[in-house]
C-alpha positions in Angstrom: 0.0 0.0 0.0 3.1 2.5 0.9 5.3 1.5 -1.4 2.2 2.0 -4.1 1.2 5.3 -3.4 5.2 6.7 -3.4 5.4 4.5 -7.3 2.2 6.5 -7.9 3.2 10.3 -7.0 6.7 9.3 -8.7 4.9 8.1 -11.8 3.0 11.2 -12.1 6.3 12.8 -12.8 6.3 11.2 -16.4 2.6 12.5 -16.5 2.8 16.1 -15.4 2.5 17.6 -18.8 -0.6 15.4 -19.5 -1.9 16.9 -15.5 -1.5 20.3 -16.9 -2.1 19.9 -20.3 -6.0 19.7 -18.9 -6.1 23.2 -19.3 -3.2 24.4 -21.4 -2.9 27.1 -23.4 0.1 28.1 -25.1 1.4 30.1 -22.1 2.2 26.3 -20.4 6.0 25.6 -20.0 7.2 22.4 -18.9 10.8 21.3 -17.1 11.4 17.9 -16.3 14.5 17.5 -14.6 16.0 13.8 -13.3 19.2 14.0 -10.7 21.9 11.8 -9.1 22.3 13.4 -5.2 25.4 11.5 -3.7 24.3 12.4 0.3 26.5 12.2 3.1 24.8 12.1 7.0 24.9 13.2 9.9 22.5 12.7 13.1 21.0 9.1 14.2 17.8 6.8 14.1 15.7 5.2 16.5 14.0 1.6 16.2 11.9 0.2 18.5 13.9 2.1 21.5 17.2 1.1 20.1 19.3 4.6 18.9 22.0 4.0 16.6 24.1 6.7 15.4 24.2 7.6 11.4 27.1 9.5 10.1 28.8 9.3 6.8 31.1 11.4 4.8 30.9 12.1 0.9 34.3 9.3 0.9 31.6 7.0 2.9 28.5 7.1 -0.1 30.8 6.3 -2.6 32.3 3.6 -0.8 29.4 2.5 0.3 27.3 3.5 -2.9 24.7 5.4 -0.5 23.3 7.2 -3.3 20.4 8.8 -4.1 17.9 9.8 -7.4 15.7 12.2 -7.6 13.5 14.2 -10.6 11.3 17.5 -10.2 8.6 18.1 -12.9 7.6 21.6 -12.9 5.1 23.4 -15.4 4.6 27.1 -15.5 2.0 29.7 -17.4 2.7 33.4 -16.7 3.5 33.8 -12.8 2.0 30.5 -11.8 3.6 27.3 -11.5 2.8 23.3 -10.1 5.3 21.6 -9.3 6.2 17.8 -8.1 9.9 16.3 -7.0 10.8 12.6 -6.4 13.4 11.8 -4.4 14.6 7.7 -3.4 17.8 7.6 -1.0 19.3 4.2 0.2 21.5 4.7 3.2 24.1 2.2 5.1 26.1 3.0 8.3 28.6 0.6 10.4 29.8 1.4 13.5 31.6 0.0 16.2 30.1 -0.7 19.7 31.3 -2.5 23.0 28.9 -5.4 21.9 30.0 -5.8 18.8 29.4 -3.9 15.3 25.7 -2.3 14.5 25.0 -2.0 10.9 22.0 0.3 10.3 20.6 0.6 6.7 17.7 3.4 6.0 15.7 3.7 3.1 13.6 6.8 2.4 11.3 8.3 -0.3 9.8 11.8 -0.6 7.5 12.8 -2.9 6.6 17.2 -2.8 4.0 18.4 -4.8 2.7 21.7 -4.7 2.1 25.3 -6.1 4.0 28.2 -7.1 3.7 31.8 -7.5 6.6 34.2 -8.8 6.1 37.7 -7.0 8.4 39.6 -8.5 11.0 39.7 -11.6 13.7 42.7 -11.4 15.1 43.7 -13.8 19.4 43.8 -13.4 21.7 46.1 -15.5 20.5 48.3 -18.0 17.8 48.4 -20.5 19.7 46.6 -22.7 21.0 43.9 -20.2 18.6 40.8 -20.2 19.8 39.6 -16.3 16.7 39.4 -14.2 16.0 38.5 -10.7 13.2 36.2 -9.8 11.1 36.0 -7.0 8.9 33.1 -6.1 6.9 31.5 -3.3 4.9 28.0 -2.8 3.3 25.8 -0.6 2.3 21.9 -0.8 3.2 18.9 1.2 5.4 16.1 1.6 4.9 12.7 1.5 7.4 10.6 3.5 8.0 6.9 3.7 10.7 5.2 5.9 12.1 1.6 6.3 15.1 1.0 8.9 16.7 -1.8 10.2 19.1 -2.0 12.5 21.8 -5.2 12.5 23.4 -5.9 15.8 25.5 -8.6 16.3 24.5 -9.3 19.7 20.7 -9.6 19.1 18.3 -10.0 16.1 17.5 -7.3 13.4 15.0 -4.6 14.9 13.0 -2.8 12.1 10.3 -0.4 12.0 8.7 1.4 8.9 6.5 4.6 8.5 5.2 7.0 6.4 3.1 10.9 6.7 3.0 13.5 5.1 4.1 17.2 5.9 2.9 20.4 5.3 5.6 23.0 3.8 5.7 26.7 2.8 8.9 27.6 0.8 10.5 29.6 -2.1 13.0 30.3 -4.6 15.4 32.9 -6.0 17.0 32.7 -9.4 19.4 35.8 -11.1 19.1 34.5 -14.9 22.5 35.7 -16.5 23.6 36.4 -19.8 25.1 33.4 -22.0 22.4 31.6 -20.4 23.7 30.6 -16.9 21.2 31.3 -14.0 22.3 31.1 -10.4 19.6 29.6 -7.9 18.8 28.9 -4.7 15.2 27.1 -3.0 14.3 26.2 0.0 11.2 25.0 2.7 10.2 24.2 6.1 7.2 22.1 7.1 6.1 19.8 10.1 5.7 21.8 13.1 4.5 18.8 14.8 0.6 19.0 12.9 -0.8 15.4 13.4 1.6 12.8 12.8 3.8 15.3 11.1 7.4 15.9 11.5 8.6 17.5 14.5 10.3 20.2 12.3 11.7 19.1 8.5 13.6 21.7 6.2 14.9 21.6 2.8 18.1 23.8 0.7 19.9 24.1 -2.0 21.5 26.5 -4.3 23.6 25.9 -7.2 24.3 26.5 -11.3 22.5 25.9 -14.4 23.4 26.0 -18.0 21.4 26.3 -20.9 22.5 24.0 -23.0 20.0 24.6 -26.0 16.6 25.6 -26.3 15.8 22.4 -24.9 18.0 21.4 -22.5 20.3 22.7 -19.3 22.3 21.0 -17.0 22.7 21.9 -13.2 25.2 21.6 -10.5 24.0 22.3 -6.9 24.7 21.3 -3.1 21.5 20.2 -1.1 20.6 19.6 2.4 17.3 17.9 3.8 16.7 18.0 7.5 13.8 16.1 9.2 13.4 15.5 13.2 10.3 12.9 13.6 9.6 10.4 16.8 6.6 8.3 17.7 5.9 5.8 21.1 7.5 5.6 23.7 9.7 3.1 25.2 10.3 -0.5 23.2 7.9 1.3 20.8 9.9 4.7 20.1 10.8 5.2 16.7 12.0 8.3 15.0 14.4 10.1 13.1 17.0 12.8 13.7 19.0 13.7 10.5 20.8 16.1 7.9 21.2 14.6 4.3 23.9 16.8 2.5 25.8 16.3 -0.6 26.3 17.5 -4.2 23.7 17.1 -6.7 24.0 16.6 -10.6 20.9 16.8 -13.5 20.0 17.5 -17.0 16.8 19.5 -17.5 14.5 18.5 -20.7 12.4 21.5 -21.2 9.3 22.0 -23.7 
């Protein structure tokens, strides 16, 4: 049932300019952007009471191949925007403990979909200078499904899996440059604890893209997602405390 509804909202990726195209007009532009995000951690996880911490360096998820892929659909007419981004990670720590070694292994999806609104384009340079500065704001949710297991030598595996869905407000910046390069950065915060929520998750990144052609770009950027999340109490506490960071690679197709 989880794992159906994350396929479904990552499907829909594929299908976002048929979703819009219900009432296009020629004003509709679409971006459909897959990436590779190699994430290092930092922070720990909690399974059925038992804490284990979860820290790797960029050297660790390559030898580790902790990797992650993501894609973001986005379709745009005039100011407004809808927007939807995938994002599957696979995670593996080992660490040493007086008992013996604890492997703990993580697997997370997240699926954002939302709307957009640009407030404000400013013009930069001169009349005759085509830099602008955009302005934009959105708000949707984030559906979030989690699997851990943790591997102790001294006892059998202990695994726990969940999934909700947080609200988030956020926004974005991007200086489009001459030659076409843009600079950009985006960013949200959601949870606050609403229901089954997160305790508090946030979301940035910031990085380069290049217009290749009129149909494609590529893009170079650095993210970090945060999320803080615990449930139960006791043998029954389960949560999450963690920072995904690491440099992210993608090619836009854009029609």
């Amino acid at each position: 049932m989880k794992m159906g509804v994350i396929i479904t909202l990552l499907a829909s990726l594929l299908l976002l300019p048929a979703i819009a195209g219900a009432e296009t007009t020629e004003g509709w532009k679409f971006r459909i952007t897959p990436y590779i995000w190699g994430a290092g951690t930092s922070g720990d996880i909690t399974t059925n009471g038992e804490v284990s911490d979860f820290d790797s360096s960029f050297g660790d998820v390559l030898k580790n191949l902790t990797m992650g892929a993501m894609a973001r659909g986005v379709a745009t007419n005039g100011p407004w925007g809808i927007f939807i981004d995938g994002l599957w990670i696979n995670l593996k720590d080992l660490s040493e403990t007086p008992n013996g070694d604890l492997t703990a292994r993580i697997r997370m999806g997240f699926v954002t979909l939302g709307g957009a609104y640009r407030l404000a384009e400013i013009p930069l340079g001169n009349s005759e200078d085509t830099s602008v500065l955009s302005f934009e704001v959105n708000v949707g949710g984030r559906y979030t499904i989690m699997w851990s297991e943790l591997e102790p030598q001294w006892q059998p595996n202990v695994t726990s899996d969940s999934d909700w869905i947080d609200p988030v407000i956020g926004g974005r910046i991007i200086a489009r440059l001459p030659a076409g390069f843009s600079i950009f950065t985006r960013g949200d915060i959601g949870g606050f604890g609403i229901g089954s929520a997160s305790d508090l998750t946030w979301n940035l990144e910031g990085g380069l893209d290049y217009r290749v052609s009129e149909l494609i770009s590529i893009a170079a950027e650095y993210r970090c997602l945060s999320i803080k999340r615990y449930q139960g109490n006791g043998t029954d506490r389960n949560g999450i405390n963690m920072k995904l960071m690491g440099p992210a690679v993608g090619v836009s197709f854009i029609f």
